[in-house]
C-alpha positions in Angstrom: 2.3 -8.1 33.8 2.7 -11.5 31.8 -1.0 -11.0 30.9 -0.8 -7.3 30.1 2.0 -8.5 27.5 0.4 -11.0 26.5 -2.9 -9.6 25.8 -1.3 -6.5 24.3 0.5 -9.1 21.3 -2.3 -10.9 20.6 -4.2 -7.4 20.0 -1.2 -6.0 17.8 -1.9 -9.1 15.4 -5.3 -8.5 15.1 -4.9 -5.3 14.3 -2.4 -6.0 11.8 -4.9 -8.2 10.0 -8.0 -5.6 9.8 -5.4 -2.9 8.8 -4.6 -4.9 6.1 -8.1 -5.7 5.0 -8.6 -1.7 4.6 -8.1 -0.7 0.3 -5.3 2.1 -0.2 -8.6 4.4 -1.0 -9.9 3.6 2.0 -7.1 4.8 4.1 -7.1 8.0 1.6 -10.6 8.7 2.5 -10.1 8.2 6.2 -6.7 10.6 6.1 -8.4 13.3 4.3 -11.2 13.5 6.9 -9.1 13.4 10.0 -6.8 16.3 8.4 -10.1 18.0 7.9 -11.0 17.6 11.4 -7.2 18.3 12.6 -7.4 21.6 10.5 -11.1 22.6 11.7 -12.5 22.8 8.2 -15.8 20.7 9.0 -18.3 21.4 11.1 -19.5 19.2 13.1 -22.7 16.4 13.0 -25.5 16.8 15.0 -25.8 12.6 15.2 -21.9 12.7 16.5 -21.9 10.8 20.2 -21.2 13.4 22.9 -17.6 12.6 23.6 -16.6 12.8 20.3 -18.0 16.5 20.5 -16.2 17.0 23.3 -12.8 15.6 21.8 -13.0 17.0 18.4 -13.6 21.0 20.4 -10.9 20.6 22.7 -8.9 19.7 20.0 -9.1 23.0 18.5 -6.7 25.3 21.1 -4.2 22.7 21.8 -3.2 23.0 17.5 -3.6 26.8 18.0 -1.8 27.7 20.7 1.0 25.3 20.0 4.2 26.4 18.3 6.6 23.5 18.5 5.0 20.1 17.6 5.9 16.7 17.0 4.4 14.7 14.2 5.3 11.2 13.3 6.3 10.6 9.6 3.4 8.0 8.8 3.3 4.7 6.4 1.2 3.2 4.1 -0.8 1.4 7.0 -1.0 4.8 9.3 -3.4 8.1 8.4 -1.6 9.9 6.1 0.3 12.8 7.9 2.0 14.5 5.1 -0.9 17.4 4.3 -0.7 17.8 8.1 2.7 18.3 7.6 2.0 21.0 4.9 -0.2 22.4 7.4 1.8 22.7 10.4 4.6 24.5 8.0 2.0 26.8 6.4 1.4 28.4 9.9 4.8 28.8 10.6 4.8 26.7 13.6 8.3 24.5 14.6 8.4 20.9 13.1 10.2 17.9 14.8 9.8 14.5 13.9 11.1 11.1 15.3 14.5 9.9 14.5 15.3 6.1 15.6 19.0 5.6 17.6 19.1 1.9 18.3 16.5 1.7 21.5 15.9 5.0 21.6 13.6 7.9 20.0 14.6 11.7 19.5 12.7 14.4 18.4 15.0 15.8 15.2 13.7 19.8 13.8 12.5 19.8 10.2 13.5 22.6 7.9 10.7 22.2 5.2 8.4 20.4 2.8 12.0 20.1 0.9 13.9 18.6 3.6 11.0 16.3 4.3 11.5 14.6 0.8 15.0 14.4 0.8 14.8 12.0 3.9 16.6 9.2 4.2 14.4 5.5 4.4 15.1 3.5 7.5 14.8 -0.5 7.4 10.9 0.4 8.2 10.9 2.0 5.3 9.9 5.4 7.5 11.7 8.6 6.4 13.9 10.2 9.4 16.8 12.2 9.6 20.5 10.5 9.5 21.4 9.3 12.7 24.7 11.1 11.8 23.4 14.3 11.0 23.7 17.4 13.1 19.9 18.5 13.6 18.1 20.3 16.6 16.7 18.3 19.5 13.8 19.4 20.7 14.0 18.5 24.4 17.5 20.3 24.1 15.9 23.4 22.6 12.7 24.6 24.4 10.5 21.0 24.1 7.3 20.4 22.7 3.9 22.2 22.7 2.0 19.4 20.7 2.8 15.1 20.3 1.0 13.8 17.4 1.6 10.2 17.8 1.1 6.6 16.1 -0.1 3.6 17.4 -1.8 -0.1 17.1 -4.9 0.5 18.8 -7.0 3.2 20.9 -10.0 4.4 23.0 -11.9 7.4 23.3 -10.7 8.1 26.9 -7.2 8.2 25.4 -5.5 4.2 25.7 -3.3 3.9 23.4 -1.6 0.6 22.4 2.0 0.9 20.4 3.9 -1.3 18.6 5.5 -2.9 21.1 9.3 -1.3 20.9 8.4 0.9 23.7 10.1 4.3 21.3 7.1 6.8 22.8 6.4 5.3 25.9 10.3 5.9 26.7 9.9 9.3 25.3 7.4 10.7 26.8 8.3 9.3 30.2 11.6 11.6 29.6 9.5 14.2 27.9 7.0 14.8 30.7 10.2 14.8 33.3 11.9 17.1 31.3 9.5 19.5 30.6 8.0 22.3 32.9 4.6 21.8 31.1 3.1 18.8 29.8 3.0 18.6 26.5 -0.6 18.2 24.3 -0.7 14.4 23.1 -3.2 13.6 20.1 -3.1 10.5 18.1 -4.7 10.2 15.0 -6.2 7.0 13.7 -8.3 4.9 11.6 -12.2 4.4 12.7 -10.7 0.3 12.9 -8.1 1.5 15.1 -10.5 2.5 17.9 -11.4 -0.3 20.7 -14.3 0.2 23.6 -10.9 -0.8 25.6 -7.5 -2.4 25.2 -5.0 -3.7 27.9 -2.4 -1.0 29.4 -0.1 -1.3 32.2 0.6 1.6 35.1 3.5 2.9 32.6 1.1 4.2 29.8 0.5 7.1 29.7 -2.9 8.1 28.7 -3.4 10.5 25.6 -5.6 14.1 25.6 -7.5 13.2 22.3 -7.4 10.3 19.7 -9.1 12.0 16.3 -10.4 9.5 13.7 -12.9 10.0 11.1 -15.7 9.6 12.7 
């Protein structure tokens, strides 16, 4: 387990460090194609590697058929989720997003593109909803269909490394006890972000897609 942590830190740094090599147009150009991809406006490359294909198709019904979904309210280093955000109100699906309680996570209802900018900043500078603010909780309402998460690092085969506070691994654990049917999880990345593997202990649990640009 001391190895597992261990290995897990080091990788966080590094990623910290190529993250911060990547130019704010970069990261633009990346977001916009992943939100393409999310959205199924592109079609897809004949030169794409097989699992990708796979990946990118199965990704299209878990959107669709979902009608309560979790996104995470991203950062300058993170794709950009805000036109996803736009997106998933446009179809008139339910929005929750992650509100931060000390050591633990929620998942807080979002009214609209409006109450999404009149968010608070948290010391992460991450918009959330006041901790003191009366909002629906979607495990206390019906759960989730869809988990759009962040992360550090990933692989195709769904690993995903977080930033070590343990806020989704917590979550999920309570999520996937809670609920009668497992919810969809899809992370969306950078092309940097993606690793042939990364270290994960028995506790992780593994994702159903991980869409970057590529």
């Amino acid at each position: 387990m001391a190895g597992v942590k261990s290995a897990k830190s080091a990788l966080r740094k590094e990623m910290k460090d190529i993250i911060l090599q990547l130019s704010t147009e970069e990261k633009q150009r990346q977001s916009r194609i992943v939100f393409k991809k999310f959205t199924e406006e592109v079609m897809l490359h004949l030169y794409l590697k097989l699992f990708l294909t796979y990946f990118y198709l199965c990704s299209l019904p878990q959107f669709q058929e979902s009608k309560r979904i979790s996104l995470y309210l991203s950062t300058k280093d993170e794709i950009d989720t805000i036109q996803m955000l736009k997106y998933i109100f446009d179809k008139k699906k339910e929005v929750f997003v992650p509100r931060y309680k000390g050591k633990e996570m929620e998942m807080i209802k979002l009214l609209s593109m409006q109450d999404y900018e009149t968010l608070p900043l948290t010391k992460w500078n991450i918009k959330q909803p006041n901790v003191n603010e009366l909002r629906e909780n979607a495990l206390e309402t019906g759960g989730l269909d869809l988990i759009i998460l962040p992360g550090v690092a990933f692989t195709a085969n769904g690993k995903r490394l977080g930033h070590g506070m343990g806020y989704y691994d917590k979550f999920l654990d309570l999520c996937i006890k809670t609920q009668q049917k497992r919810p969809h999880l899809i992370a969306v990345a950078f092309n940097e972000q993606l690793w042939e593997d990364i270290p994960t202990s028995e506790n992780d649990v593994i994702l159903d897609l991980v869409l970057t640009e590529k």
